[in-house]
N, C-alpha and C positions, 0 to 999 in steps of 0.2 A: 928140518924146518917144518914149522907147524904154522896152520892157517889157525888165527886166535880171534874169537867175537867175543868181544864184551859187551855185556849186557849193561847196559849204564841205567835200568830200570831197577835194577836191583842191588846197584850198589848208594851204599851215602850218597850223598852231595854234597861237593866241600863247596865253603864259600868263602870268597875271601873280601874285606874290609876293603871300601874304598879306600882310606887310607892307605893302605895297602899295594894298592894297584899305582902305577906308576902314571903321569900324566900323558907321555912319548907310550906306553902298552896303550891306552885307551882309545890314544889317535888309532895306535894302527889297529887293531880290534876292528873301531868303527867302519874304517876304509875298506876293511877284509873281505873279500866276498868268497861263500863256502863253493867250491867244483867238486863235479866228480871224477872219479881218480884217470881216465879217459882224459878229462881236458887240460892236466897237468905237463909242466913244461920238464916234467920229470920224466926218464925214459925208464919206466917201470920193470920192463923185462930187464935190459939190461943191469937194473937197480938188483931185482932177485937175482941172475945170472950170478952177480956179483959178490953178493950175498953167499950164497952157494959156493962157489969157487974159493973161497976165504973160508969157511969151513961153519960158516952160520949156524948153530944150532938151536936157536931160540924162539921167538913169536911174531908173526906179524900180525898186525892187527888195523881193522878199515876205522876210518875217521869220520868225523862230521863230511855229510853232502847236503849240498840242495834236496829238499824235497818237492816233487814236481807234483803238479796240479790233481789232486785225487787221491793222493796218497796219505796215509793216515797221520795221525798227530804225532808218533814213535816214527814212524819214517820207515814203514816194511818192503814198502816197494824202494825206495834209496838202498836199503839196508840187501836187501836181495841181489840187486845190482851189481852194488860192491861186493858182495861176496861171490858172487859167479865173475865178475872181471879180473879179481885178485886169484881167483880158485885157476883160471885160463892161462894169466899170468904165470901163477908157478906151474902148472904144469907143460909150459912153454919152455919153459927156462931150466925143467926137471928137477924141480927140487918139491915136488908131494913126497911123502912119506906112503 
């Protein structure tokens, strides 16, 4: 199991057509609010544990967070975060490479 960062700076941007987008996605879109992976009602270890046990061999990779007050417009200080929580996580759970 490998810890995966995408760099979303460097790849395209897709976009897609209002039309497109469904009226019930835009609700919830709007309603959404981003956390970070800490405040989720997810139990993360237990999630890679799992992962691990099942014979996972693939990527995991951190998501949109909040960017908190001082942090830059790419989100370094978010992005660091997640990647030291998730990095803690697997190797909580034993699955670093």
């Amino acid at each position: 199991m490998k810890l995966f960062i995408l760099e979303s700076n460097i790849l395209p941007k897709k976009t897609a057509s209002a039309a497109s987008i469904s009226a019930a996605s835009k609700e919830r879109w709007r309603r959404s609010e981003e956390a970070f992976p800490d405040e989720s009602r997810l139990d993360n270890l237990r999630a890679v544990r799992t992962l691990k046990e099942s014979g996972f061999n693939g990527l995991i990779e951190i998501d949109h967070a909040p960017h908190p007050i001082g942090d830059t417009d790419y989100g370094h200080m978010s992005h660091a975060f997640q990647i030291g929580y998730l990095k803690g996580i697997m190797q909580g759970a034993g699955a670093l490479e």
